[in-house]
C-alpha positions, 0 to 999 in steps of 0.5 A: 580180302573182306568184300564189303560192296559189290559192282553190278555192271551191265557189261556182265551181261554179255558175259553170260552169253554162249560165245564170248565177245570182247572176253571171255564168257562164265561158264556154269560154277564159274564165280560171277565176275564182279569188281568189289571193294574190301579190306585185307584180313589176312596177307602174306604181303608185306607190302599189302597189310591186314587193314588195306583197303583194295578195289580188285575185280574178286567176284560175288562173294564174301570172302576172295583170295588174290594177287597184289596185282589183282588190288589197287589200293583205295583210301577211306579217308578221301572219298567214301569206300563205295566212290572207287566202285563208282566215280572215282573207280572203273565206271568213272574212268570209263566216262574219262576214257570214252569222252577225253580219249576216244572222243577228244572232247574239246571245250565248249562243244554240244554233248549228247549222253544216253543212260545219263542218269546212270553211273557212267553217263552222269559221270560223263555228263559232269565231265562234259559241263566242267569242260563248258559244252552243252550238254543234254542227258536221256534217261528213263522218266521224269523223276530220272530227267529231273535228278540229270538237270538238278543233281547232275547239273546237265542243260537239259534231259530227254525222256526215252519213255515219253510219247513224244521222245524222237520230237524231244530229240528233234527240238533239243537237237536242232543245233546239232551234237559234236558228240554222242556218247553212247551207252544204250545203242538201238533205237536211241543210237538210231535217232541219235545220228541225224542229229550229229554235226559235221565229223562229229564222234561217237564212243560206244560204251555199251548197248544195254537196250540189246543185252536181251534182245533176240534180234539186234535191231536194225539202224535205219539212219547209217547214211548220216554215218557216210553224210557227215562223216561221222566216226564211231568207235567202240572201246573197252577201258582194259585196253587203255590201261595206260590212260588209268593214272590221268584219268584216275587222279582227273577223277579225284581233283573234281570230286575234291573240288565239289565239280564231280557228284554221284548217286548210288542205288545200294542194296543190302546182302549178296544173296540179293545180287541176282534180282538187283542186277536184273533190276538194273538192266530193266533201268531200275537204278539211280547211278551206280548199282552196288550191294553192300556185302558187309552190313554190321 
């Protein structure tokens, strides 16, 4: 397979880590792991021909062999090549699987969504609208704010770099939230909880506001978890792979139907993968972070 764009996820951060968490860590020599989408060049697959294009977890690099069950098929001519890294890909299934499975979303409820300005949370910021709940976003800035409410289509967006961001919270917050979908963790999570209604749920998606910290951080606001018998669940979309189809042709029907858009932050030769990933987890990124491999 010819790579022609690369994913950059935050969840490879913990990946480098010295112990492994929910999968293995990368070991020094290790290719870096990294969902890419390409074209077959060569095959001894029938079934799979020279001019497929695949989506497959084949790591930063230009050139990779795999199995057929290591590729899905994707098709150009529905959706740009770059979309089934993005909206129509793992990160959109992620935001259908934490906000429809894990969390039950129901029409009309309150939504609260971190990193909304990211690839995953403006995805699950979409969803929440076509499912007519209010729904509010946090993200870093007013450019970032502005790009949730206008492109994304979100009620409202909290700047977490504000001064006044726990008094932002507090006001856009005063009906309460059925769900928090987390991506972020720590000190946003925390002020998240005294806003969350009665039984309402919480799906972990990530805790990138802790990938480099050197001490976690301490949630002062638990009891709100025991008060309004909150439920907070992490997951991870490889354990729901069944959910996979749904998800993925939910996904495909709001793109087709103008209710499901995305931004993307890409940038140009592998060689320059290190410092976008770094740039990404420092909020660097507008939606997905992708490099685009293939440039002639």
């Amino acid at each position: 397979v010819r790579n022609h764009y690369l994913s950059l996820d935050p969840y490879i951060r913990m990946r480098m880590e010295a112990e492994d968490s929910y999968a293995p860590v990368m070991k020094i020599g290790d290719i870096m792991v990294g969902r890419t989408v390409g074209e077959i060049v060569d095959t001894r697959d029938p079934t799979l021909p020279t001019g497929t294009w695949v989506v497959g977890r084949l790591g930063w690099q230009d050139y990779s062999i795999a199995k057929k069950a290591e590729l899905q098929i994707v098709h150009p001519d529905k959706a740009p090549l770059s979309a089934y890294l993005g909206a129509l890909g793992s990160t959109g299934i992620t935001a259908w699987i934490g906000l429809m499975h894990i969390a039950g979303l129901q029409d009309g409820e309150r939504v609260l969504i971190s990193a909304a300005s990211g690839a995953v949370g403006s995805t699950a910021g979409q969803l929440a609208k076509f499912h007519g709940c209010h729904t509010v976003g946090i993200a870093g800035g007013a450019k970032k704010c502005g790009i949730v409410r206008d492109r994304f289509g979100l009620d409202d967006c909290l700047d977490y770099k504000a001064d006044d961001f726990v008094e932002q919270m507090n006001r856009a917050g005063a009906d309460g939230y059925d769900i928090y979908y987390d991506n972020v963790g720590g000190m946003i999570f925390d002020t998240a909880l005294p806003l969350m209604r009665l039984n309402g749920r919480i799906p972990l998606c990530g805790l990138v506001s802790q990938y480099n910290e050197t001490e976690p951080y301490g949630v002062k606001n638990m009891r709100e978890v025991f008060n309004k018998r909150l439920t907070i669940r992490g997951f991870v979309i490889s354990d729901h792979r069944d959910l996979f189809g749904k998800a993925q042709a939910d996904l495909e029907a709001a793109y087709a139907a103008g209710k499901l858009v995305y931004e993307e932050t890409i940038h140009d030769g592998l060689e320059n993968s290190p410092a976008s990933f770094i740039g990404m987890l420092n909020g660097g990124n507008v939606g997905k972070q992708l490099i685009r491999i293939v440039t002639d």
